[in-house]
N, C-alpha and C positions, 0 to 999 in steps of 0.2 A: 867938570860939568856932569851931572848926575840925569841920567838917561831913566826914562818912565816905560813900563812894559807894553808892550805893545807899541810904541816909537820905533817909527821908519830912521833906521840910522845908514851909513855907509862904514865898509867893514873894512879894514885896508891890510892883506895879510900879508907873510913873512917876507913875501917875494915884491913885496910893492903893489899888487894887484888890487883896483877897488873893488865891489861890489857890495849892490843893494840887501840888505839884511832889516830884521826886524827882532828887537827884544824880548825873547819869551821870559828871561827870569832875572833879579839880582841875587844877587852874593848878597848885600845887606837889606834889609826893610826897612828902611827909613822912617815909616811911622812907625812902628813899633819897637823896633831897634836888636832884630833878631835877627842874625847870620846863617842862612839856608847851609847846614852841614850839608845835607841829604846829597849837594850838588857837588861836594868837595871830592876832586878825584886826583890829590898829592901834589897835585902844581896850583901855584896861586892864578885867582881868576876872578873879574868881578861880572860876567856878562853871561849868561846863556845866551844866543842869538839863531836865528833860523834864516838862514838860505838859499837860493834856489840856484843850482849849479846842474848845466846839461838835463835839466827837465825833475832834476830830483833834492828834493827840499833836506837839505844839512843841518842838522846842529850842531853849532861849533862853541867850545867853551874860549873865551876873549879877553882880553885886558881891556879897562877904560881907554887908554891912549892909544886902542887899535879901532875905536871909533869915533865918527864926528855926525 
C-alpha cells in the first residue's frame, strides 16, 4: 500500500511499540517517478515520518511494512 504525504499513518517500531505518525516524505514520487537521493542515508528506507515522543516531534527514516 503506498502511503500519500502528509497521511496519518501508525508506526510500529523494532520493539513492537505502536505509535501515531504522519508522512513527511517518499523514497519514490510516483507521479513523476523520481527517487529522492537527497533522503538516502546507506540503509534502505521508503518513508520519512514525523513523531511526537515525550513532547518532542522525531523524524524517523521507515520501511513500508513498519506502517499501516
Amino acid at each position: 500500500m503506498a502511503f500519500h504525504i502528509g497521511q496519518e499513518v501508525v508506526y510500529t517500531s523494532v520493539g513492537g511499540k505502536k505509535e501515531n505518525a504522519t508522512v513527511l516524505k517518499r523514497k519514490i514520487d510516483f507521479k513523476s517517478g523520481q527517487i529522492n537521493t537527497q533522503n538516502i542515508k546507506g540503509i534502505g528506507f521508503d518513508y520519512l515520518i514525523s513523531l511526537v515522543r515525550n513532547g518532542k516531534t522525531t523524524e524517523v527514516f521507515c520501511l513500508e511494512k513498519e506502517l499501516s
